[in-house]
Each structure stands twice: as structure tokens, then as C-alpha cells.
C-alpha positions in Angstrom: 29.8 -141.0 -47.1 32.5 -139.0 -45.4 31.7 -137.5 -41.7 32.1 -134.1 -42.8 29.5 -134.2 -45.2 27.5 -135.4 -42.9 27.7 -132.4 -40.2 27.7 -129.9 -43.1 24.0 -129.5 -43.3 23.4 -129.1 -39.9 26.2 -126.2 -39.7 23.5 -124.2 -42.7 20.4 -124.4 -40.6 22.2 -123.0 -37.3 23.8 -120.1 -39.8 20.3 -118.7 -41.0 18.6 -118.6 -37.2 21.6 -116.4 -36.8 20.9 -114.3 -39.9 17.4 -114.1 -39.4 17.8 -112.6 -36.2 20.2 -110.0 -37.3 17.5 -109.1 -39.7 15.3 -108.4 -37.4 17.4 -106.6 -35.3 18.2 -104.4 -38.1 14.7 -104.3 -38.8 14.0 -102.8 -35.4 16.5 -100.6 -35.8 15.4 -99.0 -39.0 11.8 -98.6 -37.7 13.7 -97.0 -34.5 15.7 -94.9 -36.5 12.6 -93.7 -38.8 10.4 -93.1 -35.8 13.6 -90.8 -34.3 13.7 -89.1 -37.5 10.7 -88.6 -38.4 8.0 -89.8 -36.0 9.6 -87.9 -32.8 10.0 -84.4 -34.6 6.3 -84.5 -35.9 4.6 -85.4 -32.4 7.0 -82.9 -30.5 5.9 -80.0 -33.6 2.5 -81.1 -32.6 3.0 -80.5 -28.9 4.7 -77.4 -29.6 1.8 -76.0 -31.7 -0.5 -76.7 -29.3 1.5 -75.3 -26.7 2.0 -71.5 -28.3 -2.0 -72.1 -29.7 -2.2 -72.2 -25.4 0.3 -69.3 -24.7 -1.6 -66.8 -27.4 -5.3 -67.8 -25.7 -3.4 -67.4 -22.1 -2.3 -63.7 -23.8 -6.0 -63.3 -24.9 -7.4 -64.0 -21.4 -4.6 -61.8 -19.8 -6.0 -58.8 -22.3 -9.4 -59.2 -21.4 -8.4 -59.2 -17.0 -6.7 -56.0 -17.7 -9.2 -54.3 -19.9 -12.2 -55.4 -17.5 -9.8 -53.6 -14.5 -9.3 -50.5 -16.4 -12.8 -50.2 -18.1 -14.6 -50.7 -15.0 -12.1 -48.2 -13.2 -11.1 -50.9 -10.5 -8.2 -48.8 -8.7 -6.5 -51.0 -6.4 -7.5 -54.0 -7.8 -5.3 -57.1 -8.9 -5.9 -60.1 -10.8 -3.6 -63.1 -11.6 -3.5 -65.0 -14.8 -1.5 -68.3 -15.5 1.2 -69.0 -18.3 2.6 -72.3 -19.1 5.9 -71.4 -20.2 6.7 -75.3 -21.7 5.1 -78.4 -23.2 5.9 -80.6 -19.9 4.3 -84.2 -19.8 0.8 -82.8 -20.3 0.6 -82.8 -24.0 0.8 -86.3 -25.7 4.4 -87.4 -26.3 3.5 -90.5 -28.7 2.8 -94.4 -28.5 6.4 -95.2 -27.3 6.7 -92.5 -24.4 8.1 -95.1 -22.0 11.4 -95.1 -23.7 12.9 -91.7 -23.0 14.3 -91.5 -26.1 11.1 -92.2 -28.1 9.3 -88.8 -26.6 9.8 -85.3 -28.2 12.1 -83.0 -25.9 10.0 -81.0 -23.9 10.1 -77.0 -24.6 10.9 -73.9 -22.2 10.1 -70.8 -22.2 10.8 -67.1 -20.8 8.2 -65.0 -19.1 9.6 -61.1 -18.5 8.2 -57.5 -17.5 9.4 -54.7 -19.2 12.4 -56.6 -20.3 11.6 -56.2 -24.5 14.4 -54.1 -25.3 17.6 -52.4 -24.0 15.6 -48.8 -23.5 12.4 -48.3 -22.9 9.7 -48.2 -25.5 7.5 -45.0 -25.5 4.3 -43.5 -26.8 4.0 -39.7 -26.9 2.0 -36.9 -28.2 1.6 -34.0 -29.8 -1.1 -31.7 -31.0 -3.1 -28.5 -31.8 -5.6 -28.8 -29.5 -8.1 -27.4 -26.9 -6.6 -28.0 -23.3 -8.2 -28.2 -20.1 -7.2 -25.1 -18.1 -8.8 -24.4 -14.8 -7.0 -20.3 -14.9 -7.9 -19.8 -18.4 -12.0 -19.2 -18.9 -12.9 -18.8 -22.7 -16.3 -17.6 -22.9 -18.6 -16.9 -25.8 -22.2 -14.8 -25.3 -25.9 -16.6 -25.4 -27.1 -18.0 -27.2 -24.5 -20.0 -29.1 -23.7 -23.0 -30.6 -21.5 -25.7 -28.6 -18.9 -28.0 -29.7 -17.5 -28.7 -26.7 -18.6 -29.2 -23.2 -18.6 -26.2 -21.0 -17.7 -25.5 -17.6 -20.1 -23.1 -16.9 -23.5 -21.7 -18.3 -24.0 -18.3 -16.8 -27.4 -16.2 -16.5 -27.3 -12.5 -15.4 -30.1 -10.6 -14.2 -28.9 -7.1 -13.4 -30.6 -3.4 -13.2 -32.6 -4.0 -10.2 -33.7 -1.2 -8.3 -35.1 -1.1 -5.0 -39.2 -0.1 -6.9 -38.5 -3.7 -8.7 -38.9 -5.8 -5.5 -42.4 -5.5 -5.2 -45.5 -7.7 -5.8 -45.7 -6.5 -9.0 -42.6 -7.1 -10.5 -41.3 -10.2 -12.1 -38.8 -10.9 -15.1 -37.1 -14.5 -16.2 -34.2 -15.4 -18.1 -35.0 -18.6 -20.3 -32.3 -21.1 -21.8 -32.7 -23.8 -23.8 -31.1 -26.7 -25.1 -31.8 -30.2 -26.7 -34.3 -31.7 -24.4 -34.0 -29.2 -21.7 -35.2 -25.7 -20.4 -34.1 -23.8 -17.4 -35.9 -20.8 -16.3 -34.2 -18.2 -13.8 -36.7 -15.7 -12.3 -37.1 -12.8 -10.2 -40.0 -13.8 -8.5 -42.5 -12.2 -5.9 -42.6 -13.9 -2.7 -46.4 -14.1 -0.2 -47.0 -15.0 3.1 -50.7 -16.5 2.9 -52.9 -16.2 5.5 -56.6 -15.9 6.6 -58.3 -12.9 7.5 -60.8 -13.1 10.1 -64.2 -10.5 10.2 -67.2 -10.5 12.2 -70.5 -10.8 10.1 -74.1 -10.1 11.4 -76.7 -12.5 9.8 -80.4 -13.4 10.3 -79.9 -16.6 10.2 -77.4 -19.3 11.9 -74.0 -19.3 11.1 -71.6 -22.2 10.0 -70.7 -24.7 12.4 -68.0 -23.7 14.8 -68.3 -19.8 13.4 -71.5 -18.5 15.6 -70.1 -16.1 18.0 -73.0 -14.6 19.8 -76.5 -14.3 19.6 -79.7 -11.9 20.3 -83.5 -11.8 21.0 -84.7 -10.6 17.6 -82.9 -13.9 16.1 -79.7 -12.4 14.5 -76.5 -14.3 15.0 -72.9 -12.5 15.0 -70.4 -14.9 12.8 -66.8 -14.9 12.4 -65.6 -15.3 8.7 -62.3 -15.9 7.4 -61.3 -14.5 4.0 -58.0 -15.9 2.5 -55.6 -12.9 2.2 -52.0 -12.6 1.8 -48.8 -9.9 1.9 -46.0 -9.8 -0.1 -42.4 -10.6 2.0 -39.4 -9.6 -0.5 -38.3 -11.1 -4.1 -36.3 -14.0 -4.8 -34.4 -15.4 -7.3 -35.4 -19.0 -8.5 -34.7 -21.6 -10.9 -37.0 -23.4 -12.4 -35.9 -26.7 -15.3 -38.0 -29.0 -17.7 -36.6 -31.9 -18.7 -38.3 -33.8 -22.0 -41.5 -31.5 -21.4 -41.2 -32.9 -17.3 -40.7 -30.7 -14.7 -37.9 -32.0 -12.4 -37.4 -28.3 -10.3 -40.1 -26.1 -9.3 -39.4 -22.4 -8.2 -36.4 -23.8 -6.5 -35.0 -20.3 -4.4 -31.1 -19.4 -5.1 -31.0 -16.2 -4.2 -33.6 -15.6 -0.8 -35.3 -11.6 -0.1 -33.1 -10.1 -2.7 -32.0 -6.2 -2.6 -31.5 -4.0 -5.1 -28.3 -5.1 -8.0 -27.0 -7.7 -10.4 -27.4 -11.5 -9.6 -25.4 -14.4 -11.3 -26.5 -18.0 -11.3 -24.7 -21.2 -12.6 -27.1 -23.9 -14.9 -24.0 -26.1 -14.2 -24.2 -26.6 -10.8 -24.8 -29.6 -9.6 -28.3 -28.6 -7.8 -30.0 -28.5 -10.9 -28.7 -31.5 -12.7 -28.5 -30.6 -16.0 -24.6 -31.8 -16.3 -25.5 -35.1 -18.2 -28.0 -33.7 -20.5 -25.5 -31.7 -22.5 -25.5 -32.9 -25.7 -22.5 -31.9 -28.1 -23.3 -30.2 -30.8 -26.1 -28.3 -29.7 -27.8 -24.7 -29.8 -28.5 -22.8 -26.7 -31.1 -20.1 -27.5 -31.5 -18.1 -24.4 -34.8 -15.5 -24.5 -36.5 -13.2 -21.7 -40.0 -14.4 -20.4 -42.4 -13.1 -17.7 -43.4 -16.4 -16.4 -47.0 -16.5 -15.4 -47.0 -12.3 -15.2 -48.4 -9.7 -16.2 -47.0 -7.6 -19.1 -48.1 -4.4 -17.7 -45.8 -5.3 -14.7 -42.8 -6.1 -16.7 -39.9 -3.6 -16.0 -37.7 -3.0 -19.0 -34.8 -1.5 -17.4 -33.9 -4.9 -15.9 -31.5 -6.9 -18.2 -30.8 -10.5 -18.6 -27.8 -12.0 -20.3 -25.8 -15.2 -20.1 -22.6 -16.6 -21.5 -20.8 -20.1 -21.9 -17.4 -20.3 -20.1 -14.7 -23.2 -21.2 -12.2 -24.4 -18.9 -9.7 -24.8 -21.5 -7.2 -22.4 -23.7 -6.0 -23.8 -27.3 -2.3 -24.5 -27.5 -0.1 -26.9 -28.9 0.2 -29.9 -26.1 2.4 -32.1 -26.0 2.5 -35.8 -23.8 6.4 -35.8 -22.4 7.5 -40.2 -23.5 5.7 -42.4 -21.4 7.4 -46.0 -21.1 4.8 -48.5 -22.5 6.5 -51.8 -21.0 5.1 -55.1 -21.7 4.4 -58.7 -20.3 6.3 -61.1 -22.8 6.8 -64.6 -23.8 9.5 -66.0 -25.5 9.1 -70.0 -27.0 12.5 -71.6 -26.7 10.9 -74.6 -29.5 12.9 -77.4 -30.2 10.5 -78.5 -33.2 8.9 -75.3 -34.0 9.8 -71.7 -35.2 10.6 -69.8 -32.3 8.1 -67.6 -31.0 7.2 -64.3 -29.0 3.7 -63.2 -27.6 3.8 -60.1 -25.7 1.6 -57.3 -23.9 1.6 -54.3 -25.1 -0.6 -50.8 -24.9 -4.0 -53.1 -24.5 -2.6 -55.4 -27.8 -1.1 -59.0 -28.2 1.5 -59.2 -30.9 2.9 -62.0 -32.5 7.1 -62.2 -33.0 8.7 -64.7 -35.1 12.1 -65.6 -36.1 11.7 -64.5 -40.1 11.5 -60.7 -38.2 7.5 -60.4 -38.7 5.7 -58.9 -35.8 1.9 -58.9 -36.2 -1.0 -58.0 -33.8 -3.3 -60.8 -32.5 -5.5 -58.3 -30.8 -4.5 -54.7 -32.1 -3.6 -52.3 -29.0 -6.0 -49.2 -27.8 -4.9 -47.0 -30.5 -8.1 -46.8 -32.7 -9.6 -43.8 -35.5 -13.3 -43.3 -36.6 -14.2 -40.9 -39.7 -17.9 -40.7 -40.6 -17.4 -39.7 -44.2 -21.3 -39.5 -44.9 -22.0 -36.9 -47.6 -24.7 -35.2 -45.5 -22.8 -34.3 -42.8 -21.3 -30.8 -43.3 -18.7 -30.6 -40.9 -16.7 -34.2 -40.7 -14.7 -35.2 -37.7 -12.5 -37.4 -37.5 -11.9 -39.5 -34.0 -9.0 -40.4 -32.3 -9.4 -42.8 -29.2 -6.0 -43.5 -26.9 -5.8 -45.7 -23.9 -2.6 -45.4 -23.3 -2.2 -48.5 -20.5 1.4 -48.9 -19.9 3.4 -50.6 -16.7 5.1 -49.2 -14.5 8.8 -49.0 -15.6 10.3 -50.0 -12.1 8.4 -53.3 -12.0 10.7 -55.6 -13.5 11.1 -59.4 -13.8 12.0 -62.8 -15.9 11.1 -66.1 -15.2 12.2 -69.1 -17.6 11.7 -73.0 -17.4 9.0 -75.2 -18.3 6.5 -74.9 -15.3 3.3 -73.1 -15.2 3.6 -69.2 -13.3 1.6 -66.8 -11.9 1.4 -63.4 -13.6 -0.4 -60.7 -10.6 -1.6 -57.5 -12.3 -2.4 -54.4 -9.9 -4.1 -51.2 -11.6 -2.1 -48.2 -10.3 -3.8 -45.9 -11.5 -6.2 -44.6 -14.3 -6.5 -41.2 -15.5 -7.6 -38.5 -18.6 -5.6 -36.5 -20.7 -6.6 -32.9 -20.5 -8.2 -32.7 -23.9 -11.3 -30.7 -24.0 -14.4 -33.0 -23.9 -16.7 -32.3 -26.7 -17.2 -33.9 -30.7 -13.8 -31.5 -31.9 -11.1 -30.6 -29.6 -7.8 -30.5 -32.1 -6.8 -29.0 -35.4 -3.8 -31.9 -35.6 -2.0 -34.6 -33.5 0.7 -36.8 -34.0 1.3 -39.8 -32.7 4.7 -41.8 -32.4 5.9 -45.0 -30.7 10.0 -44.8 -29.8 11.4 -48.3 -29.9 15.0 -49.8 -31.3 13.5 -52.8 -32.3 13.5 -52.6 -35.9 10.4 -54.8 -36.1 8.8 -53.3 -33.8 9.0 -50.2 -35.5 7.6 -51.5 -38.9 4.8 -53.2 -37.4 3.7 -49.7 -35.6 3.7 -48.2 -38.6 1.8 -50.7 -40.6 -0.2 -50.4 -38.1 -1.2 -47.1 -37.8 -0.8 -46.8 -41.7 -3.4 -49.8 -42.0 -5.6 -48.9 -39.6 -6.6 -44.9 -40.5 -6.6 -46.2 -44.0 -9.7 -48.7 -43.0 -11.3 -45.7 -41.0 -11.0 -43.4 -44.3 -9.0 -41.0 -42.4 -8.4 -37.9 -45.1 -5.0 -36.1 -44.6 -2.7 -38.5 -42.5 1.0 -39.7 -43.4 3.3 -41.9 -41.5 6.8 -42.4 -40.7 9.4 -43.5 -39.5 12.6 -41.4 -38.1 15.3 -43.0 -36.5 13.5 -44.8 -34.1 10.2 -43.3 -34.2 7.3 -44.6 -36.0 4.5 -42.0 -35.8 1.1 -40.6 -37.7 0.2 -37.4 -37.7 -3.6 -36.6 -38.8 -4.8 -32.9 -40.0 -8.5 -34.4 -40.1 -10.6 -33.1 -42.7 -9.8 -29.7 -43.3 -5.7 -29.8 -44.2 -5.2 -26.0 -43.5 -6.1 -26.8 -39.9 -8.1 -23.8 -39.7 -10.5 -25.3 -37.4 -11.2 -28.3 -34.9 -12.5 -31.5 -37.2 -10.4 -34.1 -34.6 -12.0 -35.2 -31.3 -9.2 -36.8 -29.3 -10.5 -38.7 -26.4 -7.3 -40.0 -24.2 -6.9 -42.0 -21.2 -4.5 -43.2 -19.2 -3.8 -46.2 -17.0 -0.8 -47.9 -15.2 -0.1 -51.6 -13.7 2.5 -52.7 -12.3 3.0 -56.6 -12.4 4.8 -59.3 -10.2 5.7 -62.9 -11.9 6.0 -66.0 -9.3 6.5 -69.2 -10.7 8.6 -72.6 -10.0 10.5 -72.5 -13.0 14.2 -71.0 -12.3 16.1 -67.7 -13.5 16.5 -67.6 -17.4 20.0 -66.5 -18.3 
């Protein structure tokens, strides 16, 4: 045998170690390659999931701070909430996460006030309505029917003459409403006192009353007989609350003279503020108290009105800048995403366009459509809670920041308090975000369509989305909308390690 047939096999085994090792290489390789493809993506989606599912609970809790601060009127106060703007090392990153370039890419985010769009985005008003006006005093003669809350419920007593302020004399002015009664009287006044006499008698006298005596056994004693002299008239007030009385004979007017005398059931003194129910009936009748009828004077009068603080007239609610707090996803594995702030609601943004409401803003109607009811109202409640447009700020990275919220300010809109203030109203939302201007719409469409609102249509007109309600009677001949406004203002400060976004 030749010597290179003998070296030949030994040259094979050493060539297939070789190849068997670049197998596995390649092997290692491929699994590498499909984990990097496949695996990588998936676990960093994952991540990112979990991270927005994080952002829109953060958005939740930062809802609930603010509407605590501004429900529970906390002027002054500030509270801070946390935002995670990325993924960072916290969420898992996958069984190889010791090679760099096995882990998912961590995401960034974008935290900014008042920064949604290039002009501000507004809410504003308009309506038919009754308005709060402290020179303009509507008033309507007892009794009457109330729809609204009153400033004022007036009782006269006039035609007094100088014979009526005697002991004999006494007239009242009743009013009454749901649960309450109020009495104003002209009312007598005594000064009580004893009157003292001296009494002969044949026998003793009452201890402590013997004041002399004599031989033939007759005692002189001195007896006191209750007595009393009238002093002047007053006028009083007396009320009943649920069949209790919580003011006796209480004196407004003190010794009276002759004339016309006004008094207020509003005022504070008698506390009959917070037991105004609307609707009600206020039936107002004369009474003589606990008097005689033969005593009664007919030339004395009694009246009373109900006086409104407020004028109807078409109000309107100049733009108010809404602002918001906002959180833009920079995803590397995930669809982009946006939370934001905004009017008490947390909307969703998404890179298709969409914009949808987590939590739906402070915007809300109520219709009670029951057949029984003859005079249907629809109800319009606005919290318009909006930042303060000069607060401004943007924070980006992938750090956790601090978002401080301080209530400026909370406050009412001048619509007459009572169950129907306003013929019609429209509402509109300015914005140049084409999204944003759908989604308002849908909303406002979707949500008085839920409520059974009768008469409503919305729009949208360049970039205003809006709704404008007529209530239940479309000829707007009378008040069937109660809108009850508010208003409050923050103003917001962002701190947080992550640097300046571009």
C-alpha cells in the first residue's frame, strides 16, 4: 500500500470536526437571527403594551386628583402625579437580556402642557337663558309658582294707623311652601308684672304675706295678683319647619309706629335658604294668629312678592382656552400612541387618526322622558376645567416625571339656579386638529342621543364642532333646559430627569 493512501483517511475525519462545527455555528446563528426577528419584536410589543396599559391608568389617577380638588372646592391646593414616559429596564426584556442586542429597544416618550396644537383649543357658549343680574330684580306677586330660585321672598304689611298699635290689634301674613311655613305678625307686646293689694281676713295669712295684726283676731295680708300693661307693637316672625317650630315670635321690627313694613323670608336669620325646593307653590294667606276676630282690623293689608336676581337675554361665554396635559408614545414595537387631559376627560390618539375618550370629559345631558311628567326638561351639566394658557412645558425621555397640579381657581357661570333656566344653548369646541374635531362631535352627537335629548343637531364649521339643544319644546317659547355650569382653572408644572424633547 502506497503512503498516501494511508494518510487519506485520517485527512476525512479532521474535515467533518470542521464541518460539524460550522454547522453549529450556523445553527446558532439561525436561532440568533430568528430570536432577533421575531423573538425581540414580540417581548419589546409586550413591554410596550404594558407600558401605555401604565400611562392610560397614570391618566386615570391624574383625572380622579384633579376632580377630587375641584369637587371638593380645594382652592390653593396642589397635588402631584407620576408618569413614566418609557419602558426603561423595569419591564421584562426576555431570557437573553445580558447580550444588549438580545433586549427590545427601550421606548421614550413626551410629556407637554398646553402644547396639543399650534392655537389654542376652546370651549364657548351660547344661549337663551335666564342670567344672574344683581341691577335687574324680576318679580312676580304671591303666591306663585317657582321654577327657579329666588333672591328674595318679600311680605308687606302696610295701612297701619296709629289706633292699630294697641293691645287689641293683631294681623299676620302667612307663606307657605313645601315643608315650610313662615308667619309675619303684627303683634301686641306686655310688660308682666304683679300687683300687690292689702286684704283683711279673720284668719292667718300665707306665710311671709301677714302684714299686721289686731285684738279681735283679724290679720291684714298683702296679695299679689298677676297683671300686665301693654308697651307698643312689634313685628315678628315666626317659621315651622316639617310641622317643628325652629323660630318663635322672633322681633324684626321693635315698638312699631304707624306705616308700611317690609320683611325678607330670605334672610339668613330665618334659615329658610336651603329649604327651597324647585318647583314648588308658594300660597301666601292672612291669619290672626291666636286673636280674636273681633279685633282684626281690615284696613291693614298684606302682600308679598318673589324677586329674581336675574334678567333673560341671550349670553354668551367669550373662547376659554381648554389646554391639556399630554402624552405622546415614541413605540418602537407598537402603534404610536397619545393620552391626553382634557376638560375632566382622557382621550385616546392613534396613528390610523382615531381619537376616542377613555373617560369622557365633564360635558354630560339628562332628559327624563317619562310620560307623566308634563313639562320635560332637559339638563345640561358643564365643568368647564381648563389650564391656565401661560403654564407651558415639554419634557421627553424615558425616566419617570413629576406632574404638580395647583387649583387656581373655581367658579359658576351666571345661569339662574332653578330646574329651567334656558330656552336654547349651543355648545362648540374650536380646535384645528381634524381629529379632534370629529371625536367632539361624535361625542356630543353620541352622547345626547343616549340621554334621549329631543331637538339637538351637530356640526361642524371650519373648525368648530358644536351642539346646539332647543330642549323639548322646538319653538323655544319657554324654559325646558336647566344649564348648570362651573368653572375651574389649574395651572400645572412638569419636573422630571428625562431631557428637552425636540
Amino acid at each position: 500500500m502506497s503512503e498516501n493512501s494511508r494518510i487519506y483517511p485520517t485527512q476525512e475525519e479532521g474535515l467533518s470536526e470542521v464541518i460539524g462545527f460550522v454547522l453549529i455555528i450556523g445553527l446558532i446563528v439561525v436561532i440568533a437571527s430568528i430570536y432577533l426577528t421575531y423573538g425581540v419584536p414580540a417581548q419589546g410589543r409586550d413591554n410596550e403594551i404594558l407600558h401605555m396599559n401604565q400611562v392610560r391608568d397614570q391618566f386615570i389617577e391624574y383625572k380622579l386628583s384633579l376632580d377630587s380638588l375641584f369637587n371638593n372646592n380645594k382652592v390653593g391646593t396642589t397635588v402631584s402625579n407620576s408618569f413614566t414616559l418609557g419602558t426603561e429596564g423595569g419591564n421584562t426584556q426576555g431570557v437573553l437580556s445580558f447580550i444588549p442586542i438580545m433586549s427590545p429597544v427601550r421606548s421614550s416618550g413626551v410629556v407637554a402642557i398646553n402644547d396639543r396644537t399650534k392655537n389654542s383649543e376652546t370651549l364657548s357658549l351660547t344661549s337663551r337663558s335666564l342670567i344672574l343680574n344683581d341691577s335687574v330684580n324680576d318679580a312676580v306677586d304671591l303666591p306663585t309658582h317657582i321654577e327657579n330660585i329666588p333672591k328674595h321672598i318679600y311680605v308687606n304689611i302696610s295701612g297701619i294707623t296709629a289706633n292699630d298699635l294697641s293691645k287689641d290689634t293683631a294681623y299676620g301674613i302667612q307663606v307657605q311652601g313645601s315643608g315650610w311655613l313662615a308667619t309675619v305678625n303684627l303683634t301686641p307686646r306686655f310688660a308682666h308684672y304683679d300687683a300687690y293689694s292689702v286684704v283683711q281676713s279673720a284668719s292667718s295669712c300665707p306665710p311671709g304675706q301677714v302684714i299686721s295684726s289686731n285684738e279681735g283676731g283679724t290679720v291684714s295680708c298683702l296679695v299679689s295678683t298677676p297683671a300686665s300693661n301693654y308697651t307698643g307693637s312689634d313685628i315678628s316672625v315666626t317659621v315651622i319647619k316639617g310641622n317643628v317650630v325652629s323660630l318663635q315670635d322672633l322681633t324684626v321690627y321693635k315698638t312699631i309706629s304707624a306705616g308700611a313694613y317690609t320683611v325678607d323670608l330670605l334672610d339668613d336669620a330665618y334659615g329658610l335658604k336651603s329649604l327651597i325646593q324647585i318647583p314648588d307653590t308658594l300660597i301666601l294667606s292672612t291669619t290672626l294668629d291666636q286673636f280674636d276676630i273681633l279685633h282684626f282690623t281690615p284696613h291693614i293689608k298684606g302682600n308679598g312678592n318673589v324677586t329674581y336676581g336675574y334678567t333673560e337675554m341671550t349670553y354668551s361665554l367669550q373662547p376659554i382656552p381648554m389646554g391639556a396635559l399630554e402624552f405622546r408614545g415614541q413605540n418602537n414595537y407598537w402603534i404610536p400612541q397619545t393620552y391626553f387631559y382634557q376638560m375632566g376627560g382622557v382621550f385616546l390618539s392613534q396613528t390610523d387618526g382615531n381619537i376616542t375618550y377613555k373617560l369622557p370629559p365633564q360635558i354630560s345631558f339628562n332628559y327624563n322622558n317619562d310620560p307623566v311628567v308634563t313639562k320635560k326638561i332637559v339638563v345640561v351639566n358643564i365643568n368647564a376645567l381648563t389650564f391656565d394658557p401661560d403654564t407651558r412645558g415639554i419634557v421627553g425621555g424615558s425616566s419617570s416625571v413629576q406632574v404638580k397640579t395647583h387649583l387656581d381657581s373655581v367658579g359658576t357661570l351666571p345661569y339662574a339656579p332653578g330646574s329651567a333656566n334656558t330656552k336654547w344653548i349651543k355648545i362648540a369646541v374650536n380646535t384645528t386638529n381634524n381629529q379632534s374635531r370629529t371625536m367632539w362631535k361624535n361625542y356630543f352627537d353620541y352622547t345626547a342621543t343616549v340621554a334621549g335629548v329631543p331637538n339637538f343637531h351637530t356640526d361642524i364649521a371650519g373648525n368648530e364642532s358644536s351642539i346646539t339643544m332647543n330642549g323639548y319644546d322646538s319653538t323655544d317659547s319657554w324654559n325646558d333646559i336647566n344649564v348648570i355650569a362651573a368653572t375651574g382653572t389649574f395651572s400645572t408644572a412638569i419636573y422630571g430627569a428625562g431631557g428637552v424633547a425636540p
